[in-house]
LOKOLBA-433087 format. One record per residue (C-alpha): x, y, z. Coordinates in steps of 0.05 Angstrom, whole numbers, padded with zeros to 5 digits, always signed. Example, Ala and Ser with C-alpha at 12.3 -4.5 7.8 and 13.67 -1.06 7.14 Angstrom:
+00246-00090+00156
+00273-00021+00143
//
This chain:
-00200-03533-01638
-00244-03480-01650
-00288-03505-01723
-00341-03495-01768
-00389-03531-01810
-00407-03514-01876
-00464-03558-01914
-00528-03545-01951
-00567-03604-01927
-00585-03573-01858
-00591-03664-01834
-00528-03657-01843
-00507-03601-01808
-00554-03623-01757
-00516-03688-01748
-00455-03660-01755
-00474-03611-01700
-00484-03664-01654
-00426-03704-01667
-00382-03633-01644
-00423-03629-01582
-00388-03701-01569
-00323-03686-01573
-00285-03643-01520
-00235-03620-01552
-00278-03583-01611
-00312-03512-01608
-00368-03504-01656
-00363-03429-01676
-00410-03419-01733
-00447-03459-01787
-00464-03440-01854
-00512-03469-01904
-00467-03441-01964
-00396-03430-01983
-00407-03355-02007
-00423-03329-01941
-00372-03366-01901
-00317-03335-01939
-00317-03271-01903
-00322-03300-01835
-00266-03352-01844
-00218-03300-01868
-00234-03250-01813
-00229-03299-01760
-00183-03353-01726
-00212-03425-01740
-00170-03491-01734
-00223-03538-01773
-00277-03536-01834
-00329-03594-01841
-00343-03574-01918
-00389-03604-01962
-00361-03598-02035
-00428-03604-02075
-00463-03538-02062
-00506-03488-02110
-00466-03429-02131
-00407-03445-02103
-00369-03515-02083
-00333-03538-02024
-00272-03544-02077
-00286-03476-02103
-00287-03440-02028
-00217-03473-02007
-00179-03437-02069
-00220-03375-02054
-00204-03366-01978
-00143-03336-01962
-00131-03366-01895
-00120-03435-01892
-00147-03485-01833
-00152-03550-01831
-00205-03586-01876
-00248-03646-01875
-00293-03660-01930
-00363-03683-01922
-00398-03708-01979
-00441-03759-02001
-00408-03774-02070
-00338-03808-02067
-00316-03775-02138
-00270-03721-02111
-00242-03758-02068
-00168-03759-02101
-00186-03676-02112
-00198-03666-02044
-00134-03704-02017
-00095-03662-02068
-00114-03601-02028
-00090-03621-01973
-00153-03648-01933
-00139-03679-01867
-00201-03732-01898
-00250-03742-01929
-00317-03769-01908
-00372-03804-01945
-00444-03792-01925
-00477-03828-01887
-00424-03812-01836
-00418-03852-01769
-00396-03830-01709
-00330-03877-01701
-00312-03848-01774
-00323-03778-01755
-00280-03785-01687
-00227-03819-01729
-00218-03760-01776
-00223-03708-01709
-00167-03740-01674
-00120-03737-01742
-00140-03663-01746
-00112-03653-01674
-00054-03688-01685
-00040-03646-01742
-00056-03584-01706
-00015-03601-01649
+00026-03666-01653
+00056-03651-01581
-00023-03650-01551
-00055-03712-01521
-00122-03723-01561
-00166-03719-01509
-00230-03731-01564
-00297-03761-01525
-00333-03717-01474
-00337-03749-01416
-00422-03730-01415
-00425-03777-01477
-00480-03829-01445
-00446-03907-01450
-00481-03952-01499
-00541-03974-01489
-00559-04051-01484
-00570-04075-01555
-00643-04075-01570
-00685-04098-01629
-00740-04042-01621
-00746-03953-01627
-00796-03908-01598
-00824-03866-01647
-00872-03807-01629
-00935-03810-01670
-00993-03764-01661
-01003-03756-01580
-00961-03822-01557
-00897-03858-01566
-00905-03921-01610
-00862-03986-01602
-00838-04009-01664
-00808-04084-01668
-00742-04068-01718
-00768-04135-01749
-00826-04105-01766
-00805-04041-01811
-00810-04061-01883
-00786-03993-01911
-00783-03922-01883
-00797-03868-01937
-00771-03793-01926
-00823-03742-01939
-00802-03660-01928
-00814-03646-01854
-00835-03731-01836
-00825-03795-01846
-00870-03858-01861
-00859-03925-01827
-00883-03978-01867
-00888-04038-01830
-00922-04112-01838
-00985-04101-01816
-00990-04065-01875
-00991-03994-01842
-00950-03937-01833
-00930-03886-01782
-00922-03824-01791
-00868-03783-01751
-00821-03722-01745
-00758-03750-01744
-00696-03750-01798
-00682-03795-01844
-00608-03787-01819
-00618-03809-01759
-00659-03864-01770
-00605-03884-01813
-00553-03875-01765
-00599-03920-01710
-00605-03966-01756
-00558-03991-01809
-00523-04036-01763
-00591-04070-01747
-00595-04096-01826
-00621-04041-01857
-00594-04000-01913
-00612-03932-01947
-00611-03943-02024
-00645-03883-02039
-00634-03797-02014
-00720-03819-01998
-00714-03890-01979
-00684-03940-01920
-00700-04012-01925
-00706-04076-01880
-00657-04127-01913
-00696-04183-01892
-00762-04160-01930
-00730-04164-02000
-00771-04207-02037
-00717-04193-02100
-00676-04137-02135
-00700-04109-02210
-00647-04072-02248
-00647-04008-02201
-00710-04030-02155
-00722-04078-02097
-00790-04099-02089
-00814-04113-02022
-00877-04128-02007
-00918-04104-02062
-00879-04030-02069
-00824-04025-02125
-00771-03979-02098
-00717-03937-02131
-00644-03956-02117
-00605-03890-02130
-00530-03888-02167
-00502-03854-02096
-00530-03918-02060
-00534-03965-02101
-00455-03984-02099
-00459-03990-02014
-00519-04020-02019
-00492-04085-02059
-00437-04083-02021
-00480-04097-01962
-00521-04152-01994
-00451-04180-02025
-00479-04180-02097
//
């Protein structure tokens, strides 16, 4: 299925990039960082499946689907859940919530082929996909001239700057690295942290206790944002 991505959060398209390059069965042809400018290329040319974001300047994801006159098959990518029942009404094949992980993204994929072509076998993970690795409880990160070991145990926060990120751990330092804040996510929300904030991922486990919309841990207040905050109590079970 030959598809593009369109997003203006270029994380996302990053990630979203990557997760493609995954599965055999997709072609990335193009990506696009607004919906203006893919209009023109989707209705000149033959493409099966759009990853569109819906909250864009100028021009939303909901806005570029009753613009374009042909029609492929759509997945929305978003990080706010409120269009949800808009986006089904279009006809999505699904919708997906950001952060997006992997399993979800396949599961969505395969649907899409099915749709395309019910009488194919979904053939969806490339066989160069390495196999998991053995759990661990530690990351490399690349700081300065070296590659630092950092004990998962130890992170108290990680705060996302433009181009970096700081690692704030117990010793009461940070690191400083070029690295996502989407990918750190991604590495590590299953190892009990949880992003409550578009600048902010926290360790769980160094919550000392939760203020209207902040968490203090250690002695740093942080911000829980609306988009977060709901997935973030979930976690937590409050």
């Amino acid at each position: 299925m030959k598809c593009v991505i369109i997003d203006d959060e270029p994380l996302a398209v990053e990630l979203l990039e990557d997760f493609v390059k995954k599965v055999d069965s997709l072609e990335l042809v193009n990506t696009f960082n607004n919906a203006i400018d893919a209009v023109s290329f989707i209705n000149q040319n033959n493409i099966d499946l759009i990853f569109l974001d819906i909250q864009m300047p100028h021009f939303s994801g909901i806005e570029f689907i009753n613009t374009i006159e042909k029609k492929p098959l759509v997945i929305f990518t978003t990080a706010y859940s409120d269009y949800a029942v808009e986006g089904f009404n279009l006809g999505a094949v699904d919708y997906l919530v950001k952060p997006i992980p992997f399993h979800r993204f396949l599961k969505s994929v395969v649907r899409a082929q099915q749709i395309n072509n019910p009488a194919a076998p979904v053939q969806a993970v490339s066989e160069n996909v390495p196999a998991p690795e053995v759990e661990q409880d530690f990351m490399f990160v690349r700081a300065e001239y070296e590659n630092v070991k950092m004990n998962f145990s130890d992170i108290l926060f990680i705060e996302g700057l433009k181009d970096y990120v700081k690692i704030y751990t117990t010793d009461n330092k940070f690191t400083l690295t070029l690295i996502s804040l989407i990918k750190l996510e991604n590495l590590l929300s299953n190892k009990g942290f949880s992003r409550i904030h578009r600048s902010y991922i926290i360790n769980i486990k160094h919550v000392k206790s939760i203020q209207k919309n902040k968490v203090l841990i250690s002695d740093k207040r942080i911000p829980i944002s609306e988009s977060y905050k709901n997935a973030f109590f979930e976690k937590i079970n409050l």
